[in-house]
C-alpha positions as CSV (number, residue, x, y, z in Angstrom):
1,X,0.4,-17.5,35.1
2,X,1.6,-15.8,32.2
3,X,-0.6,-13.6,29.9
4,X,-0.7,-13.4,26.5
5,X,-1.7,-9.7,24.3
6,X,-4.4,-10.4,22.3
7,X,-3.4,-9.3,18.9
8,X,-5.9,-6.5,17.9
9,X,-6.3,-5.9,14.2
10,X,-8.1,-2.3,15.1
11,X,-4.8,-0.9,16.2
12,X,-3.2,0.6,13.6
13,X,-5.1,2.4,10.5
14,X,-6.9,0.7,8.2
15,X,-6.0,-2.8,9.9
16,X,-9.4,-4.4,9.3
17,X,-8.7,-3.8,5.5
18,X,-5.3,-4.6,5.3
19,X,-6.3,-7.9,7.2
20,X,-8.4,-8.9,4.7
21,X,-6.3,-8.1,2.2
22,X,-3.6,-10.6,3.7
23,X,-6.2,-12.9,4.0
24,X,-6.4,-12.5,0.1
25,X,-3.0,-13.0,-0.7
26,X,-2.4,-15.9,1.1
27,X,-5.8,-17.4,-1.0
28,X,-3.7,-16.4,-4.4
29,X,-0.5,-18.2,-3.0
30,X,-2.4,-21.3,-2.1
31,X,-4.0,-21.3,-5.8
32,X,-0.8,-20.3,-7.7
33,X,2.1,-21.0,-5.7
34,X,5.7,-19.3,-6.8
35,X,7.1,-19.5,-9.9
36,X,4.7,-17.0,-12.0
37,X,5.5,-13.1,-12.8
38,X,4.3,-10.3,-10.4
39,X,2.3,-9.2,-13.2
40,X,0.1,-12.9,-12.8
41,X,-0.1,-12.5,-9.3
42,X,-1.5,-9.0,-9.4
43,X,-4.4,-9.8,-11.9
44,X,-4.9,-12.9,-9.7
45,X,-4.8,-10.5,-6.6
46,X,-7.2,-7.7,-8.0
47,X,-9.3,-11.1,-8.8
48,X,-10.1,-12.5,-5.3
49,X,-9.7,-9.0,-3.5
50,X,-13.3,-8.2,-6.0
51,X,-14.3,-11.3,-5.3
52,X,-14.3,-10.5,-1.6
53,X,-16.6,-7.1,-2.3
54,X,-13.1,-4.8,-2.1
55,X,-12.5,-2.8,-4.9
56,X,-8.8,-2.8,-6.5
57,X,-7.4,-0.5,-9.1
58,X,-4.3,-1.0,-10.9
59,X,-1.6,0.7,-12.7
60,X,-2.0,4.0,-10.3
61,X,0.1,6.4,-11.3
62,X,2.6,8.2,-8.6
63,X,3.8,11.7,-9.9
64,X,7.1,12.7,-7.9
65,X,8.1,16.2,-8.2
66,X,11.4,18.3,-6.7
67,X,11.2,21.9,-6.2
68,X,7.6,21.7,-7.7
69,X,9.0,20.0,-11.1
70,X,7.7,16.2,-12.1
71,X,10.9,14.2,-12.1
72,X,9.7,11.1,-12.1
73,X,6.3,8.7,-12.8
74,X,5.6,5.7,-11.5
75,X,3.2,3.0,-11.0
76,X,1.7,1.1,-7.7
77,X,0.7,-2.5,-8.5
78,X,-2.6,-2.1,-6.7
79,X,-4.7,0.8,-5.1
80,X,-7.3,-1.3,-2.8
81,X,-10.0,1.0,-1.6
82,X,-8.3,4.1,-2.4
83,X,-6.6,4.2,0.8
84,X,-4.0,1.4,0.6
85,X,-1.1,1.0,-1.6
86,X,-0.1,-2.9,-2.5
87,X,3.6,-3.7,-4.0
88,X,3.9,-6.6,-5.4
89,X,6.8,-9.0,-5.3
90,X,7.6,-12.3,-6.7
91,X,11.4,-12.5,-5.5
92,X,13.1,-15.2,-3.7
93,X,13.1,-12.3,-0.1
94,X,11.9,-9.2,0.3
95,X,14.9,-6.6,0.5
96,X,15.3,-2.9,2.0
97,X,15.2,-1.8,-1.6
98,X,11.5,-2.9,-1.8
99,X,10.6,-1.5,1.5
100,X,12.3,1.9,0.4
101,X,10.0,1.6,-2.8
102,X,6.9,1.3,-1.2
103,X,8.0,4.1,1.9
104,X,9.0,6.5,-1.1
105,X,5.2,5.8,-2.8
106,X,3.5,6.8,0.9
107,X,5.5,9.8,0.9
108,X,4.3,11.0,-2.7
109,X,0.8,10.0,-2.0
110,X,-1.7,10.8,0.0
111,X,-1.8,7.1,0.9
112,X,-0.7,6.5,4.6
113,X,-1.0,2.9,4.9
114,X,1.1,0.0,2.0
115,X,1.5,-3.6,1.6
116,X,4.5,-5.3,0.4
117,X,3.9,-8.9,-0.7
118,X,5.8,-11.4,-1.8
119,X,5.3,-14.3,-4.0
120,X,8.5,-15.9,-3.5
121,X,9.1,-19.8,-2.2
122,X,7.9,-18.4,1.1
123,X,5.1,-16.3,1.1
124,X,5.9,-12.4,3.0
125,X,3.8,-9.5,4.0
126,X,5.4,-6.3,5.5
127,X,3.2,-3.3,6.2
128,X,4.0,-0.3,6.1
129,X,2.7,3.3,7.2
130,X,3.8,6.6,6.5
131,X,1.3,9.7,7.9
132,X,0.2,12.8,5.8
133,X,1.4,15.1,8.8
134,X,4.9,13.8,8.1
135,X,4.8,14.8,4.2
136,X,6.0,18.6,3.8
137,X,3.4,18.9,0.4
138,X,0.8,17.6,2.6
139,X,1.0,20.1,5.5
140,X,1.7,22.6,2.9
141,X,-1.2,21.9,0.8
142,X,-3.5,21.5,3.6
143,X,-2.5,25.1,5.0
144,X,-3.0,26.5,1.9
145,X,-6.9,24.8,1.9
146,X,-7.3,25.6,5.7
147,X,-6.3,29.9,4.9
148,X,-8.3,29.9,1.7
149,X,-11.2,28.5,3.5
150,X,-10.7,30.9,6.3
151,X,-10.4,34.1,3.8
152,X,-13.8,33.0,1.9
153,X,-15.9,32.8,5.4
């Protein structure tokens, strides 16, 4: 007799949120379908997910710097609880381009955990994680905090 894993959302970090916010994007691509701009789909999105009791901010910005210089500013479609990041697509397939994107905004955050959906003809989620021990301005920074706090005790 062959036995099926049980898929358990409480495996990786943050899954119970990130379910639920799956669960809302599939809600917005039953009402609206394909065919409308991202920028629809993410108002529709930040909608339902405060609907469902989750709070969603938008137009976050993302600072990147090089040698401790800004070189760049961008802007994540949706910050849901301030812990995940959401990218949102309306393409006809997700591409490695867009994954890169949304790897590149974990690594300039101190988000760990994104979601890249897609409102093309299929719907798509991918899910993506990137942890603050594996960002050199995070360890940094935090060894900074940890010696400070050490010198003032």
């Amino acid at each position: 007799m062959d036995k099926k894993t049980a898929y358990s959302a409480g495996i990786y970090k943050h899954s119970d949120l990130t379910e639920q916010i799956i669960g809302a994007f599939y809600a917005v691509y039953s009402a609206l379908g394909y065919g409308f701009l991202e920028k629809v789909y993410v108002k529709a999105l930040m909608i339902e997910l405060e609907r469902r009791g989750i709070k969603a901010d938008d137009e976050f910005p993302i600072n990147v710097y090089y040698l401790g210089q800004q070189v760049g500013e961008y802007y994540a479609d949706l910050i849901v609880n301030e812990l995940v990041i959401l990218e949102i697509k309306a393409t006809k397939h997700l591409a490695d381009e867009h994954e890169a994107q949304l790897l590149n905004y974990l690594k300039a955050t101190p988000y760990e955990v994104g979601l890249l959906l897609n409102f093309g003809p299929k719907p798509e989620t991918k899910r993506r994680s990137f942890d603050n021990t594996r960002k050199e301005w995070w360890v940094a920074q935090n060894k900074l905090k940890t010696n400070k706090d050490a010198d003032e005790r």
